[in-house]
DRENZA-573539 format. One record per residue (C-alpha): x, y, z; residue in one letter. Coordinates in steps of 0.02 Angstrom, whole numbers, plus 32768, in hexadecimal, padded with zeros to 4 digits. Layout:
DRENZA-573539
XYZA
...
//
This chain:
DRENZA-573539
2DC55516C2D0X
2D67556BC347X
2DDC551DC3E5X
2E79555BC369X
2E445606C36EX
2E22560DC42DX
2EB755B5C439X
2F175635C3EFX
2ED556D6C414X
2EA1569CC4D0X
2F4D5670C4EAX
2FAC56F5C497X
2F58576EC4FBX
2F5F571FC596X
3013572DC57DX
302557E1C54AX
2FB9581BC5EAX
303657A5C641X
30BB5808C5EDX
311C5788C5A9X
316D57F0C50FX
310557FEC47DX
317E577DC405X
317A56FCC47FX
30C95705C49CX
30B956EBC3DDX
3114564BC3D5X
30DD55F9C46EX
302C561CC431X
304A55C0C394X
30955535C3DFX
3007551EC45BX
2F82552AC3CAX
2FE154BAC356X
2FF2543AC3F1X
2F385416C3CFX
2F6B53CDC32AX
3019538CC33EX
30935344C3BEX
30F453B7C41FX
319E5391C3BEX
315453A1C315X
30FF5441C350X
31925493C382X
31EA5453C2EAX
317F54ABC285X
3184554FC2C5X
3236554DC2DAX
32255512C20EX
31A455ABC1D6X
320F5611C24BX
32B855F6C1D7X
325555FFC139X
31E356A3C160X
329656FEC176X
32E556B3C0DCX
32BF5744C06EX
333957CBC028X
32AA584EC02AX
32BA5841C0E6X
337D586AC0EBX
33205923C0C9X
32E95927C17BX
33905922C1E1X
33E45996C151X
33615A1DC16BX
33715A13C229X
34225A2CC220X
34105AB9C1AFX
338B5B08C233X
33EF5AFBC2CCX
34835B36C259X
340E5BD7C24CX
33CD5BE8C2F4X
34885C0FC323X
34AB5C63C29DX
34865D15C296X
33DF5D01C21DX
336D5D17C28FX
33AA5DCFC2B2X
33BB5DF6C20CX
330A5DAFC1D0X
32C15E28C25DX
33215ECCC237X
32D55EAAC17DX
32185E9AC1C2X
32285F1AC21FX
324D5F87C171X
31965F12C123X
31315F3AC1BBX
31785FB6C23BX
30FA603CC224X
30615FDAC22FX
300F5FE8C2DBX
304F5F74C360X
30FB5F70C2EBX
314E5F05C353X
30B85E7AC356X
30C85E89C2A3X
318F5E6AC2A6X
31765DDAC303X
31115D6AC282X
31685D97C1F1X
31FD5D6CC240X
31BA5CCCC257X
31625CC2C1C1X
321B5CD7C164X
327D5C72C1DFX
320C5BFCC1FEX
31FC5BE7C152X
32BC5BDCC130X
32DE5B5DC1CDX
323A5AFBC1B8X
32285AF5C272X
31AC5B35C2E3X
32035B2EC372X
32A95B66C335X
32425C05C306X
32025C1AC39AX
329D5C1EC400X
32FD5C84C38FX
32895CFFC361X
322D5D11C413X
32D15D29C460X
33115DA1C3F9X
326E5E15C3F7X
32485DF1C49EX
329E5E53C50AX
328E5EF3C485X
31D65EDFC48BX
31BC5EE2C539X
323A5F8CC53DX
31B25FD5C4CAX
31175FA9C53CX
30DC5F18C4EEX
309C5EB0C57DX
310B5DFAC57FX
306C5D6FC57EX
30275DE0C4DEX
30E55DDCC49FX
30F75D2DC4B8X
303F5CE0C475X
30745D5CC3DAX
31085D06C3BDX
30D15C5FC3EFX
303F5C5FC36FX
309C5C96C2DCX
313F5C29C2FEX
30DC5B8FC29FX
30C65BE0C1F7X
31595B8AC1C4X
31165ADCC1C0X
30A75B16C12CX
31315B9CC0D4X
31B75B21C079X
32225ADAC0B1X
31BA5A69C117X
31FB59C2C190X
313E59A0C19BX
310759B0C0F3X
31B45937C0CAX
315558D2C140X
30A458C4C106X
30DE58B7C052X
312C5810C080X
30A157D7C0E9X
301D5811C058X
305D5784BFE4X
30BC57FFBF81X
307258A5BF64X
310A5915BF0BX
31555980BF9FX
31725A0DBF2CX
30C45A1ABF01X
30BB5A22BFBAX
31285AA2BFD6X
30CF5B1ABF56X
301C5AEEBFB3X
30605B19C050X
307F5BC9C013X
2FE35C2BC01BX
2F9C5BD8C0A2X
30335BF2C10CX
30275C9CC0D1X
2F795CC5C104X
2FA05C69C1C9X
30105D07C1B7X
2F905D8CC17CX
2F115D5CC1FAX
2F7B5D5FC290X
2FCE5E0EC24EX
2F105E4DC239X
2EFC5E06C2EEX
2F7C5E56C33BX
2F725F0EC2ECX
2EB35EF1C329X
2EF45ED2C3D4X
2F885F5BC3CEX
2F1B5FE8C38CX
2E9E5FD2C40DX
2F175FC5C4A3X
2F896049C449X
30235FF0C438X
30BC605EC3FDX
30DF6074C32DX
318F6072C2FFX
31E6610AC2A1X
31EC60FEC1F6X
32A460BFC1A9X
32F86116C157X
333D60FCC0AEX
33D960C0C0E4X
33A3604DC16EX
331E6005C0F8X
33A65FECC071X
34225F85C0F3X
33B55F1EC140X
337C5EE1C090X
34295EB8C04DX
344E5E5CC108X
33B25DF8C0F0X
33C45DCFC042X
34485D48C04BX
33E05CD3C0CEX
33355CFEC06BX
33955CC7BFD2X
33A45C15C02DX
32EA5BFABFF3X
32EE5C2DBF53X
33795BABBF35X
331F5B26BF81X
327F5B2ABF4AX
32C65B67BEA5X
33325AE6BE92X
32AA5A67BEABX
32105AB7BE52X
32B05AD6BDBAX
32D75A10BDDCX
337C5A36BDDAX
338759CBBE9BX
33025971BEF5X
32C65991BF8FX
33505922BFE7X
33DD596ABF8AX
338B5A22BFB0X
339A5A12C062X
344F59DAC05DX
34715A7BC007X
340F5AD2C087X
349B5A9CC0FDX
35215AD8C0A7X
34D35B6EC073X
34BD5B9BC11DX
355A5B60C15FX
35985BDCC0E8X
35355C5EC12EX
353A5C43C1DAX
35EF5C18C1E9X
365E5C4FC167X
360A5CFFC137X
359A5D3DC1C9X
36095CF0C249X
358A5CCEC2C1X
35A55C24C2E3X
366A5BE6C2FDX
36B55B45C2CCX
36BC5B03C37FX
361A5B08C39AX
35EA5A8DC30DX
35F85A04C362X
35665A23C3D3X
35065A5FC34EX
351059DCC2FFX
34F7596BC395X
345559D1C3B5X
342659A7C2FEX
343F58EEC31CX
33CC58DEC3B8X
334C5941C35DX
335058DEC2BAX
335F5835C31BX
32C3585CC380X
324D5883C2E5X
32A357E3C27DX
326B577DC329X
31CD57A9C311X
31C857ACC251X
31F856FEC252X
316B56ACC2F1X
30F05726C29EX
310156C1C1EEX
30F85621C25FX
30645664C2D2X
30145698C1EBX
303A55DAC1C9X
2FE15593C25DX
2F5355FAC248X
2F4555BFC1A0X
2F55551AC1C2X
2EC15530C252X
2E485587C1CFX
2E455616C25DX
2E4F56B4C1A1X
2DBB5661C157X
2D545645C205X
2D6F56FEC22EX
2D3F5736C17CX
2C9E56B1C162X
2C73571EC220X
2C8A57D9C1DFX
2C3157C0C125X
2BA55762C19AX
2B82580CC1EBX
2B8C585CC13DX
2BB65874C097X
2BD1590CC07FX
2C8D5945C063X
2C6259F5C0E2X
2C3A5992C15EX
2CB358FCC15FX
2D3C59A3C13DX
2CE959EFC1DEX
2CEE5943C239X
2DA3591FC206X
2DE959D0C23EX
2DA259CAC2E3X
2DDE591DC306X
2E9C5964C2CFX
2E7D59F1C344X
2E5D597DC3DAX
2F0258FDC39EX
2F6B59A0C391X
2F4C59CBC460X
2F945924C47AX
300858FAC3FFX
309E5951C3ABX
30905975C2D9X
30FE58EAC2ADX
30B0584DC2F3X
301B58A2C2DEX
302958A0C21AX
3069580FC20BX
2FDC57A6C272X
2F4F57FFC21DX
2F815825C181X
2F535770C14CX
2EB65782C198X
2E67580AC174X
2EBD5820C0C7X
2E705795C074X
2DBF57F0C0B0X
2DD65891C066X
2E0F5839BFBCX
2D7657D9BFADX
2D175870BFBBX
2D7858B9BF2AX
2DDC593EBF9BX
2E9E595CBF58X
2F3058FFBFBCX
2F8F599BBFC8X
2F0D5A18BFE6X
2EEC599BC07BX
2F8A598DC0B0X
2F9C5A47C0B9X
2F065A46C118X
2F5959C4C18DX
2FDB5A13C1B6X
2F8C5ABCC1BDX
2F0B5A74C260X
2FB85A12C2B7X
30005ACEC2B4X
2F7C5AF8C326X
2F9F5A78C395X
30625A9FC3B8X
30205B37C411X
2FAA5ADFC475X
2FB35AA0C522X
2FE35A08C55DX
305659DCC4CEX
30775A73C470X
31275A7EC459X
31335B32C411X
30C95B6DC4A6X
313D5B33C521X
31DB5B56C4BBX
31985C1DC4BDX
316B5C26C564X
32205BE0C599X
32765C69C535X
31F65D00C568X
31E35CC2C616X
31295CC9C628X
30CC5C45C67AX
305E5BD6C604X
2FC95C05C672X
2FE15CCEC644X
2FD55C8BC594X
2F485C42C56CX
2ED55CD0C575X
2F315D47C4EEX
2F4A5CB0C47FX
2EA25C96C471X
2E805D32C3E6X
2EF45CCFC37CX
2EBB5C34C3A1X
2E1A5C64C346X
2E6D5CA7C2ACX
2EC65C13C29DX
2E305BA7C2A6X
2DD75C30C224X
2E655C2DC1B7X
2E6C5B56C1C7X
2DAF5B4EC189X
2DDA5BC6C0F8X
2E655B57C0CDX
2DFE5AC7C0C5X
2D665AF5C080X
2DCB5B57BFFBX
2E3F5ACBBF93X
2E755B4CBF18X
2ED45BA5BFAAX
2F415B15BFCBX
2F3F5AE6BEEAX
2F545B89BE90X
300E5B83BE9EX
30205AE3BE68X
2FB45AE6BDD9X
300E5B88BDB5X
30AB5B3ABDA6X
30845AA3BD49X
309D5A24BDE9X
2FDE59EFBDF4X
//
């Protein structure tokens, strides 16, 4: 067991600082571990087997459907809209802009369910205007950059789809209404961080709106806001499941985007859609070798070897909790959300269960600590997605990130340490 786990790790980390793409790393780990048990043909065999039946499952049809309906809305005029309406919720607070900028993302992250989508649309459009009103462009940028991933935790979420499959079937819609609050506080505590920082460098407040202006950009934002309430509505009502909800995602937005906002035109579609395919075909790839990589690991007794070496260090659940988080925080420098959930969810899981701590409320917490890693250095894919559209160098970056960094990390430990943050909605509305 103990050769399994070096195996595995050793290997799949050799690969990744080799920079063989993170997928393929996956799989040819597992096949190099389960060579210690089984021939080469039957090895292969196997994974190609798990492979096939870890993406037979029509909760995962969800993913691709909700991409499509978040690049449908990255071209689709939302993004404006969603920003002319926060700046009506937070313009007059100091540093109004900074403001802007996360709950944008907080509503369109929360409507496309992707971090990076966010990021690009949101960045780009505030950019520029921000640095016209004196905002400097690396605090711009680590502003926008921090807040883009408050989506993963406000429903819809890919990556919530994604650890409720890997969990062994914790409901998604109880996930959904966990992710809520705590995906509402990431929000709070960067606002509070930036009208900390914008008050003390005296950062311009926007003029008040008037009446009018307050009115229209309400009724313009109402029909892509609505988009949620139909979802989650639809599911929490059971009316669809979560797989049937994202399909109507789709053509809700296609609706929007296309037919009454007019953004996006028929002939662009096709590449839309195309960008949707290479997107959804990446995360399946690694859906299905992650299940295989689960299985193997299983097989190798590396989930209880891990857990017999944390509860030898202690029993107490602070402390494992504390252990677990920091451990996530290192995976999520090197590793992207997805594969990240899906390898370590069936290690850690199990853990936290036998000390009598909620599958959900972990989960939340999960995802939560991967958040922080999308905006970290070397792997980070929202980092490098806002520096491309602001144009600031990553090393420019770091510093004025790191304010919200801590937040993050003080707003992570209140998560986990407080269940009922991540349980009073669902309790609330009969799901737990």
């Amino acid at each position: 067991m103990d050769t399994s786990m070096l195996t595995m790790f050793g290997s799949f980390f050799l690969l990744i600082f080799l920079g063989v793409p993170v997928a393929f790393s996956i799989g040819i780990a597992t096949v190099i571990t389960m060579l210690l048990t089984f021939p080469f043909d039957v090895a292969v065999s196997i994974v190609a087997q798990r492979m096939a039946t870890g993406l037979d499952s029509f909760t995962l049809l969800a993913i691709p459907f909700f991409i499509l309906a978040g690049t449908l809305m990255s071209s689709g005029g939302i993004a404006k809209r969603l920003i002319d309406f926060a700046q009506v919720l937070v313009g007059r607070l100091p540093g109004s802009l900074s403001h802007v900028n996360i709950m944008s993302n907080m509503m369109f992250g929360a409507i496309s369910g992707s971090a990076v989508a966010a990021a690009a649309a949101v960045g780009g459009t505030l950019g520029p205007i921000q640095q016209r009103e004196g905002y400097p462009a690396p605090y711009s940028t680590a502003v926008n950059v921090s807040s883009c991933v408050t989506g993963l935790l406000i429903p819809p979420s890919n990556v919530l789809i994604v650890y409720s499959l890997t969990s062994g079937g914790v409901s998604i819609a109880t996930l959904f209404m966990a992710g809520y609050i705590p995906g509402i506080l990431m929000g709070l505590g960067l606002m509070l961080t930036g009208g900390i920082i914008a008050r003390r460098r005296g950062y311009p407040t926007a003029e008040r709106p008037t009446l009018k202006q307050a009115t229209q950009a309400f009724l313009r934002a109402i029909p892509s806001l609505m988009m949620i309430v139909v979802v989650i509505g639809g599911i929490l009502g059971g009316v669809f499941t979560a797989t049937e909800a994202s399909a109507i995602a789709v053509v809700y937005t296609f609706v929007l985007s296309v037919l009454i906002y007019r953004e996006v035109k028929f002939s662009q579609l096709p590449k839309l859609i195309l960008e949707s395919v290479v997107m959804s075909s990446v995360v399946l790839l690694l859906i299905g070798l992650s299940v295989s990589m689960s299985w193997a690991m299983n097989v190798s007794g590396i989930p209880q070897a891990i857990s017999d070496t944390l509860l030898s260090v202690s029993s107490n659940p602070i402390v494992i909790l504390l252990m677990i988080n920091l451990a996530l925080l290192i995976v999520g420098v090197f590793m992207d959300m997805t594969p990240a959930v899906l390898i370590f969810t069936p290690i850690f899981l199990p853990i936290a269960t036998q000390l009598g701590i909620d599958p959900v409320h972990f989960g939340i917490m999960m995802v939560f600590n991967l958040c922080i890693g999308l905006l970290t250095p070397p792997v980070g894919s929202a980092l490098f997605v806002g520096c491309s559209v602001s144009g600031v160098k990553l090393q420019h970056l770091i510093k004025p990130l790191l304010p919200f960094y801590a937040v993050l990390v003080v707003v992570l430990l209140a998560v986990t340490f407080i269940p009922a943050l991540s349980l009073a909605l669902p309790h609330l509305f009969g799901l737990k």
